[in-house]
C-alpha positions as a Markdown table, in Angstrom:
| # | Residue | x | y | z |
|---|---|---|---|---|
| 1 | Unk | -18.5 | 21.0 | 6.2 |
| 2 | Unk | -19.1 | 21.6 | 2.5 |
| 3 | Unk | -19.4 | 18.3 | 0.0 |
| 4 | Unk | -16.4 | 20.1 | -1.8 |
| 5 | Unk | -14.3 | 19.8 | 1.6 |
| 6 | Unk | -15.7 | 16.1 | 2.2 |
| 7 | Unk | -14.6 | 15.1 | -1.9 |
| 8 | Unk | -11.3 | 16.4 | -1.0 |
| 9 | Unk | -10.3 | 14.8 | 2.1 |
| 10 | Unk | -11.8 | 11.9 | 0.5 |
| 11 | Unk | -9.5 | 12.3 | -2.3 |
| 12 | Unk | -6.6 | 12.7 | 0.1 |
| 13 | Unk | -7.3 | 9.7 | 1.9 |
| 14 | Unk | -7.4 | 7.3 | -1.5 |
| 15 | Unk | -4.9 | 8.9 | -3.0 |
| 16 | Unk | -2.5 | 8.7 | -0.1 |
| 17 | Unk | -3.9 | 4.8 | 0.4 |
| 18 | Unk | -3.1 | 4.3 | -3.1 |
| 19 | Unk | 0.5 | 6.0 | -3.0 |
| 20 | Unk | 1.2 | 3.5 | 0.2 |
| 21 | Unk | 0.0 | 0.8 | -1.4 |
| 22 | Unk | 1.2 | 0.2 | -4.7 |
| 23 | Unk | 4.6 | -0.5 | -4.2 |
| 24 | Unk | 3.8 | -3.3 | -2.0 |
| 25 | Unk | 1.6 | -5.0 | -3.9 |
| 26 | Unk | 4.0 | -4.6 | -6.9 |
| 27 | Unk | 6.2 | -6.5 | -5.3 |
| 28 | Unk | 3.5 | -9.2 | -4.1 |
| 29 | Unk | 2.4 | -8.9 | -7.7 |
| 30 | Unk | 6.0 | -9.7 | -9.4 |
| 31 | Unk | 6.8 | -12.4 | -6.7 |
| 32 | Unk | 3.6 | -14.4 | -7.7 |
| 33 | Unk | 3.8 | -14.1 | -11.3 |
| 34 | Unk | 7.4 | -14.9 | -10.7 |
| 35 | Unk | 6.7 | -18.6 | -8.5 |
| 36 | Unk | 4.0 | -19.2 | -10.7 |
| 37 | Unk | 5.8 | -19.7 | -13.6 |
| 38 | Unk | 8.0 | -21.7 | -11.8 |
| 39 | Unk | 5.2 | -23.9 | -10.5 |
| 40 | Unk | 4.2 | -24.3 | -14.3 |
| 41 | Unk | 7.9 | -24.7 | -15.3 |
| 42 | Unk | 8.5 | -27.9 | -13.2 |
| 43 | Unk | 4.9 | -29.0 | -12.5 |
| 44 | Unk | 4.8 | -28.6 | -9.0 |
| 45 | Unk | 1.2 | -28.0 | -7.5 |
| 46 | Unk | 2.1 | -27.1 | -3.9 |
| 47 | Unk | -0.5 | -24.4 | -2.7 |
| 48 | Unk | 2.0 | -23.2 | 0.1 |
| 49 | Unk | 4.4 | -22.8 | -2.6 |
| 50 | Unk | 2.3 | -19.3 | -3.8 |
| 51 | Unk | 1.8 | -17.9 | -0.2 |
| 52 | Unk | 5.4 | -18.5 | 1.6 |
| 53 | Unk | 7.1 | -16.5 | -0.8 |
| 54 | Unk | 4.2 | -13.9 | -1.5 |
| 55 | Unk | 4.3 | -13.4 | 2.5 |
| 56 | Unk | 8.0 | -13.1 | 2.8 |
| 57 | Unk | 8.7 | -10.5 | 0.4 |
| 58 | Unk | 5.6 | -8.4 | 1.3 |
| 59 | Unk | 6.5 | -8.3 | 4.9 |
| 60 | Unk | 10.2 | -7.4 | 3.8 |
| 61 | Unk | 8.8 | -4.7 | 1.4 |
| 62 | Unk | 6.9 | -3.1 | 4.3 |
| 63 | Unk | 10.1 | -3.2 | 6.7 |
| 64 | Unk | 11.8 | -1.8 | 4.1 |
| 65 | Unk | 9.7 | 1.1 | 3.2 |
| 66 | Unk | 8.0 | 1.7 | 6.6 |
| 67 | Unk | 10.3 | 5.3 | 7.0 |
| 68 | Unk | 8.6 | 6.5 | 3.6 |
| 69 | Unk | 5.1 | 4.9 | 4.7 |
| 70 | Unk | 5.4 | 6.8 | 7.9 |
| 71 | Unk | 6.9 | 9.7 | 6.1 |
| 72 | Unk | 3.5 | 10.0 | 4.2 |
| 73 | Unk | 1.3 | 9.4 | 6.6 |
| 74 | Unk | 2.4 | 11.7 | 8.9 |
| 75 | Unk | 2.2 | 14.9 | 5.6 |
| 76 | Unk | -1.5 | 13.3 | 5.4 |
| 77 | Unk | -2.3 | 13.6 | 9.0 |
| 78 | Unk | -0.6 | 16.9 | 9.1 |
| 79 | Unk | -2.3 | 18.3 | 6.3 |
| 80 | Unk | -5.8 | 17.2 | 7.7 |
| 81 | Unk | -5.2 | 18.3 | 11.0 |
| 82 | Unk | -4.1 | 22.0 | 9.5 |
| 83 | Unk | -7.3 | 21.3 | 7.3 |
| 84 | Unk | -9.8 | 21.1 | 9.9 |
| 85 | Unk | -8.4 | 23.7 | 12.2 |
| 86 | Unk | -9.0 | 26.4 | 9.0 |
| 87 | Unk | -12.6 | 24.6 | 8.7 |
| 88 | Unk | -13.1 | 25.4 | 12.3 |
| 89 | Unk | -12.1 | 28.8 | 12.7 |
């Protein structure tokens, strides 16, 4: 194995990470912003207030999405697989 091949499949890997990722934390993002304004709003300082919500929609967001997740995982492992089989010939 070159350094060039290990920089791309490193590459892959965060970029595909990343891809999966950022729609879910988007949505943890907007959902805390969103309860923490409403915590400043009405002065309630209830800690479980942040995490109930942040939890809920996250966990819906990834039941949600899990067909595209899977979608992209399984072109990543594809494409590796393929990858390494060239590499070994």
């Amino acid at each position: 194995m070159t350094e060039e091949l290990i920089i791309e499949i490193l590459k892959e890997v965060f970029y595909t990470t990343f891809i999966i990722l950022l729609p879910i934390l988007g949505v943890s993002l907007i959902v805390g912003i969103t309860v923490s304004i409403f915590q400043a709003a009405t002065s309630i300082q209830e800690m479980t207030l942040t995490f109930v919500p942040k939890i809920f929609a996250t966990v819906i967001t990834i039941i949600f999405l899990m067909p595209w997740i899977m979608d992209k995982i399984i072109a990543f492992t594809t494409k590796m697989l393929t990858m390494f089989v060239t590499v070994i010939k």
